[in-house]
Each structure stands twice: as C-alpha cells, then as structure tokens.
C-alpha positions in Angstrom: 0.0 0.0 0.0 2.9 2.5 1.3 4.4 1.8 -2.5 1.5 2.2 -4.6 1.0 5.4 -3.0 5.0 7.0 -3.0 4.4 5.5 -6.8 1.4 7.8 -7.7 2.7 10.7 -6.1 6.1 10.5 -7.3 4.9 9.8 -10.8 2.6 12.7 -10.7 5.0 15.0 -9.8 7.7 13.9 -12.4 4.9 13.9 -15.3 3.9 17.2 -13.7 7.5 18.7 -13.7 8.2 17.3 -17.0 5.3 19.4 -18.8 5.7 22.5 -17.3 9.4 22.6 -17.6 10.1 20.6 -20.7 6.6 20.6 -22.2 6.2 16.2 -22.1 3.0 15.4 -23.9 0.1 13.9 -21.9 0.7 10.6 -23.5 3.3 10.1 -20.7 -0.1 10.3 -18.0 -1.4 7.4 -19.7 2.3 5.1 -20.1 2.6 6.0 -16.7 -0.8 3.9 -15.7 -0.6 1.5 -17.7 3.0 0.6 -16.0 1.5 1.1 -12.5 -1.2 -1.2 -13.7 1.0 -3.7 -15.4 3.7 -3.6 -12.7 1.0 -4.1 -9.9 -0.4 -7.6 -11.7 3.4 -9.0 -12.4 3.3 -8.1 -8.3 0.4 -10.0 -7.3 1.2 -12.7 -9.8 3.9 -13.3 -7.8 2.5 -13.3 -4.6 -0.6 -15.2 -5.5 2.0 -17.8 -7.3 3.8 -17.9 -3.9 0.6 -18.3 -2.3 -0.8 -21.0 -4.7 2.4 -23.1 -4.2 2.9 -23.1 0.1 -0.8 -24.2 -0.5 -0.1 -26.8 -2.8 2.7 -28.1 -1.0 0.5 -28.5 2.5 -2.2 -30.0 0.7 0.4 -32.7 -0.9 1.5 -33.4 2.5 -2.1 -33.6 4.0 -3.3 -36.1 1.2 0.4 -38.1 2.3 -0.5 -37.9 5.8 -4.1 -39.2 4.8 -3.0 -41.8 2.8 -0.4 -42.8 5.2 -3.3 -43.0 7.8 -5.2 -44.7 5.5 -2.9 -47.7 5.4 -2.5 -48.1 9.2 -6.2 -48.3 9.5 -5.7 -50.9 6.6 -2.9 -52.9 8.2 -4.9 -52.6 11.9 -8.4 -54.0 9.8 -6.4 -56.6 8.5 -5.0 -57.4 11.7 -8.1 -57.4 13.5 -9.7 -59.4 10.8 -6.8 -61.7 11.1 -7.2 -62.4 14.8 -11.2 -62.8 14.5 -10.6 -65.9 12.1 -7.7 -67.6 14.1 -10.3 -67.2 16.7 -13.1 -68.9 14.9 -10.5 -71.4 13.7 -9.6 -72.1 17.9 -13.5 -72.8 18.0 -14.1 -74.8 15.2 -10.7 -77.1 17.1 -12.3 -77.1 20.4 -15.4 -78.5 19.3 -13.2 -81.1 17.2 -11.6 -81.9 20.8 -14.9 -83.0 22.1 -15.2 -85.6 19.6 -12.4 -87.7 18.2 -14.3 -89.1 15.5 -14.6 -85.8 13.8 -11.3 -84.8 14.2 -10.2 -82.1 11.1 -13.7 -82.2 10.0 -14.4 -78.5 9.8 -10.9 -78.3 8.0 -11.6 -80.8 5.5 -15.5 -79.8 4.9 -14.1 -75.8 4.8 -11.2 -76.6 2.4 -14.0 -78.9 -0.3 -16.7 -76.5 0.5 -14.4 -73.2 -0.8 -13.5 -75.1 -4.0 -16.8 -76.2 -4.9 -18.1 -72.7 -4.3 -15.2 -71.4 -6.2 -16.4 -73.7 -9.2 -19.8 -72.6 -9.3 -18.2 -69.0 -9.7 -19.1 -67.5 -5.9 -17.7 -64.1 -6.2 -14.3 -63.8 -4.2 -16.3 -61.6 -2.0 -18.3 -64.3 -0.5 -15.7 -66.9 0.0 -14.2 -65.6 3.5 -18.2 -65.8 4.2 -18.1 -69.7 2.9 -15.0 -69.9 5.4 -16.4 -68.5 8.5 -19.7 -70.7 7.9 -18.1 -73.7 7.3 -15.8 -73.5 10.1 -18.2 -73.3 12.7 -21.1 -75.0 11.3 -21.4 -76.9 13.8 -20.4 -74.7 16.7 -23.9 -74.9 18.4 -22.8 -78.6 19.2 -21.0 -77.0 22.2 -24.5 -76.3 24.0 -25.1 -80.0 23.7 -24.7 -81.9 27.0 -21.7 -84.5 26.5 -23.9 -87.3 27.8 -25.5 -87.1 24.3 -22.7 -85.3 22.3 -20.4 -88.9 23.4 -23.1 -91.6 23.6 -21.8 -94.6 22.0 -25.0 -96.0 21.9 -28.6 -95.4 19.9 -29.9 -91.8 20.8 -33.5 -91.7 21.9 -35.9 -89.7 20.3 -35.3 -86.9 23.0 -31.6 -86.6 22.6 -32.0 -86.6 18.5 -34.7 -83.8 19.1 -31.7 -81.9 21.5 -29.0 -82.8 18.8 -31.2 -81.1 16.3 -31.3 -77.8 17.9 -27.8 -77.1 17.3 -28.0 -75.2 14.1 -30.3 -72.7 16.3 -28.3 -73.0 19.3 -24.8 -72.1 17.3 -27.3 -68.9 15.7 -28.1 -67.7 19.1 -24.3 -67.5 20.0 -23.4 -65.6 17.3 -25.7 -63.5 15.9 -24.7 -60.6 18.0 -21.0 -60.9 16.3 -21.7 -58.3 13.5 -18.9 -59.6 10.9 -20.0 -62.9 11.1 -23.5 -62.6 10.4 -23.5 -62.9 6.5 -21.7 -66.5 7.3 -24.6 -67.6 9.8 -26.7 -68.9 6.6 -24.3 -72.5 6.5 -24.3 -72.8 10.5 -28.5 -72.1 10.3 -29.4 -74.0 7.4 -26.7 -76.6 6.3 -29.2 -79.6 7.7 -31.6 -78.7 5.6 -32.9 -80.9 2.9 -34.2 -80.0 -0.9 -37.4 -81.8 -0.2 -38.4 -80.4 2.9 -37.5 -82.9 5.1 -34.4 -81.3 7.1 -34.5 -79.3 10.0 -34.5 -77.1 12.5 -37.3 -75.2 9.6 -37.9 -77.2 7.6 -37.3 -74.9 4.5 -37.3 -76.4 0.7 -35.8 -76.1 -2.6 -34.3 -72.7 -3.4 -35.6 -71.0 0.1 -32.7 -72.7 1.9 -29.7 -70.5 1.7 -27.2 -71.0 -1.5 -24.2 -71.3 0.9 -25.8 -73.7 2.8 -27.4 -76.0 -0.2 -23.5 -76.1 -1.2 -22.1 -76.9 1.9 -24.0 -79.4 2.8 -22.9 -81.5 0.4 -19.6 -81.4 0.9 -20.5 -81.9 4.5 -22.3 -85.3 3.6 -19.8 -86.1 1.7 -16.7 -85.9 4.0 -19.0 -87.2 7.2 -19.1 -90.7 5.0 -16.2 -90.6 3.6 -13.2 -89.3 5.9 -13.8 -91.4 9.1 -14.8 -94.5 10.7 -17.6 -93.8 13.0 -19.1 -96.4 16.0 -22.0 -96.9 13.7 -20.3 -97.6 10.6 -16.8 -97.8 8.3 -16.1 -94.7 6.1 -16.6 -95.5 2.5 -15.3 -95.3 -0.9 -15.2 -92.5 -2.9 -17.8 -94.3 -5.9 -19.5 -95.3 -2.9 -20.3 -91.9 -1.7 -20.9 -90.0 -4.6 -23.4 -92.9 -5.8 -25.5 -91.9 -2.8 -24.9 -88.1 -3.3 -26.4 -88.5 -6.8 -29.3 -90.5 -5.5 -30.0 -88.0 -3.1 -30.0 -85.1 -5.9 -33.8 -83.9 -5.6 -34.3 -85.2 -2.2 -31.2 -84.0 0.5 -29.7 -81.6 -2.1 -29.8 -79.1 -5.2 -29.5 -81.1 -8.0 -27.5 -78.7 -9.4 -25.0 -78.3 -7.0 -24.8 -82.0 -7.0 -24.0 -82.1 -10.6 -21.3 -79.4 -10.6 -19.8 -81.4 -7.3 -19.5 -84.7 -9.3 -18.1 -82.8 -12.3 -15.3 -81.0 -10.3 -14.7 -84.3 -8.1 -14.1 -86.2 -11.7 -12.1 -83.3 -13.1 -10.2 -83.3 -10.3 -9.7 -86.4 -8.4 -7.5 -85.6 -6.0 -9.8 -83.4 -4.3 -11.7 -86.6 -3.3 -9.2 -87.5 -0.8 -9.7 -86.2 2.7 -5.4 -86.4 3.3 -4.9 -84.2 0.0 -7.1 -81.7 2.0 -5.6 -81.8 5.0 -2.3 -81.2 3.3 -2.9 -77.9 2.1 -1.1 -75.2 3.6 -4.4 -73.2 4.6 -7.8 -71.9 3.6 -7.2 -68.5 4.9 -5.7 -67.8 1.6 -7.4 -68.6 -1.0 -4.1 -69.3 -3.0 -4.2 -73.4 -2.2 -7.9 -72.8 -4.4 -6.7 -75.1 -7.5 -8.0 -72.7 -10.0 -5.1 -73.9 -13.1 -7.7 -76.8 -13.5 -11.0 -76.1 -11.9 -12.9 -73.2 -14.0 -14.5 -70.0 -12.0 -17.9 -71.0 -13.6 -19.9 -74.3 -14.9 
C-alpha cells in the first residue's frame, strides 16, 4: 500500500515537472498507468504464485499424511480381521476336541466346500463368508450336554430332538457378532434338505440358503467318507458319490450335486480327505486349484 502510494505521487510530480518545464505530452499520464497497472499484476502474480504453491505443498502433505493414515487403518483391519478368524478357527478345534471321531472335519468340509463354491463362480467376495460358515457349522454342538454329544449308543428320540437344535443354538451364539453374520446362513441352514424334510425349519428347494445348499454337500460327503464312526466304516469314494447322486432332488440341489460330481471327476485328487488336510491353509485362498478347476460351470 505504502508503494503504490509513493508511486502515484512520485509519478505525478515527475509527469507534472516534465510538462511545465520541458513541455512532455500527456501521453506520458497514460504510459505512466498502464505501467502502474502492469507492474502491480506482475506483483500480485507473484505473490498469488507464492501463495498458490505453500498451498499446494501443504495440501500434498495432508493427502500423504491421509494416505499414510489410511494404510494403518488398513494394516490394523487386516489385523483385527486376522485375529477374528484364528479365533473362529480355535473354536471350530475345540469343538473337534470333544469328539475324536470328527477330528479335522471342519478343515476338511471348509477346504472342499471353498472349491466347490469357487467352481460354481461365488464371487471372491463371499468366500471368506463360505469360510467363517463352514468352520463353525457346527459350533452350536458346544451347548449340547456331553452325555448325548459322546453316547456310544442309539440316541432316543429326546436326545435326537436336543441334537437337532444345534444349528439354532450355534445362531443364538453368534448372531450378536456383526462380521459374522452374512456366514450364519451354512451354521442355520446346512441340515436342511431339498425336499423339505431337514430341520431345524424345515425350508425347501431354493428358500434354503445357497451357501448352505453347497455346503451341505460337501459336509455329507466328507462325514461318510473321511472317518470311521461307532455306527459304521467310512466309505469309498464311488461309494459316496453314488449316494450323493441318489440324493440329488431329495437332500440336495440337484445342481449343485452335478457341478460337485463334475469337479470331483475333473479333479480327483480333491476326493481324498489327506490331500485336503495337506494344504497349507484356507485362509488364503491361494491353495484354491483354479489352473484346472474353471470359475464357472
């Protein structure tokens, strides 16, 4: 402000001066604006440049510090994410302890259950869902006395109506659990049957849950399969599959059943519970064998 003003009355007086003493025409009056006006835009150019740039610079910094943020909270979801399924996986072992004859179920019936979904072309998205569910489909077991969870003998009718309440017991432990709630479908539904005849609702055809129409195939499956059990051997492979696709219509989607038999033919080593137990783990879904099984039917 001081300058602009020492400018216009220096500038008047020289132009001034210069007419009355050396007769200057009034041409000069006008070159003498222009350069104030021209002189006074290179000056706030300058500044505004200077301005524009420390502003630049701080918001660079901010959007580093943001992004920089951003990948902690990343890093600390991931953890935290991380922890919640070693946790679920602890479960899903503790209810294994209770029982010896299921012993690496939940990892076998997870591992099978992933690729089939994987083969019927389950978004990515969904399969930490198929994981969670599978892995504690049958956490509701733990509410079931031990005197009818380790009965070697014939249940009564009462302790078959107790053991069929764990799909609603498991539901009632978890439900509150926010993040696990889109995998409660499997644990709720995966004794359901096609027909109608399953439990604990009773639901048929499509109304059961698609999650749990897949996994309880691979659940029947591994259950005759894997293990010997008090009541009878495990069986063969042919065996199995021959009552799977006798079932197709009745216990499960006849869909699903076919894509399970094509994969399990495609792919025969996926039929053997130790190949299952050998891979490295299901929290990645790198073990998936996607070089030979196709995203889609």
């Amino acid at each position: 402000m001081i300058l602009c003003l020492f400018w216009i009355v220096v500038t008047d007086w020289l132009v001034a001066y210069g007419q009355r003493v050396y007769g200057i025409s009034t041409w000069v009056e006008t070159a003498k604006e222009f350069l104030f006006i021209l002189i006074s835009g290179l000056v706030l150019f300058l500044l505004l440049s200077n301005e524009l740039a420390l502003r630049e610079e701080s918001f660079r910094r901010h959007l580093a510090e943001e992004k920089q943020l951003q990948d902690r909270l990343r890093q600390k979801g991931a953890e935290i994410l991380e922890a919640y399924d070693l946790t679920i996986e602890g479960w899903s072992r503790v209810l294994e302890m209770r029982s010896r004859e299921v012993k690496d179920h939940s990892r076998r019936v997870t591992r099978l259950t992933l690729c089939l979904a994987r083969y019927l072309g389950v978004p990515d998205e969904d399969l930490a869902h198929i994981r969670r569910g599978a892995l504690l489909h049958d956490i509701g077991k733990m509410a079931v006395p031990d005197s009818i969870m380790l009965k070697e003998g014939e249940l009564t009718s009462e302790e078959r109506s107790i053991i069929r309440k764990h799909p609603l017991y498991g539901f009632q432990m978890l439900t509150e659990i926010e993040f696990l709630r889109p995998a409660l479908d499997i644990m709720l539904c995966h004794h359901e049957k096609w027909n109608g005849d399953g439990y604990p609702f009773g639901l048929k055809g499509t109304d059961i849950p698609y999650f749990a129409r897949i996994f309880s195939v691979v659940d029947v499956w591994d259950a005759l399969i894997a293990d010997d059990r008090p009541y009878r051997k495990a069986q063969t492979a042919e065996e199995v599959l021959d009552y799977i696709r006798s079932e197709a219509g009745q216990h499960f989607d006849p869909e699903i059943v076919d894509a399970f038999v094509r994969m399990l033919t495609e792919n025969p080593e996926l039929a053997d519970p130790n190949y299952l137990l050998s891979l490295k783990t299901e929290r990645s879904l790198d073990f998936l064998p996607l070089n030979h099984v196709p995203e889609k039917v």
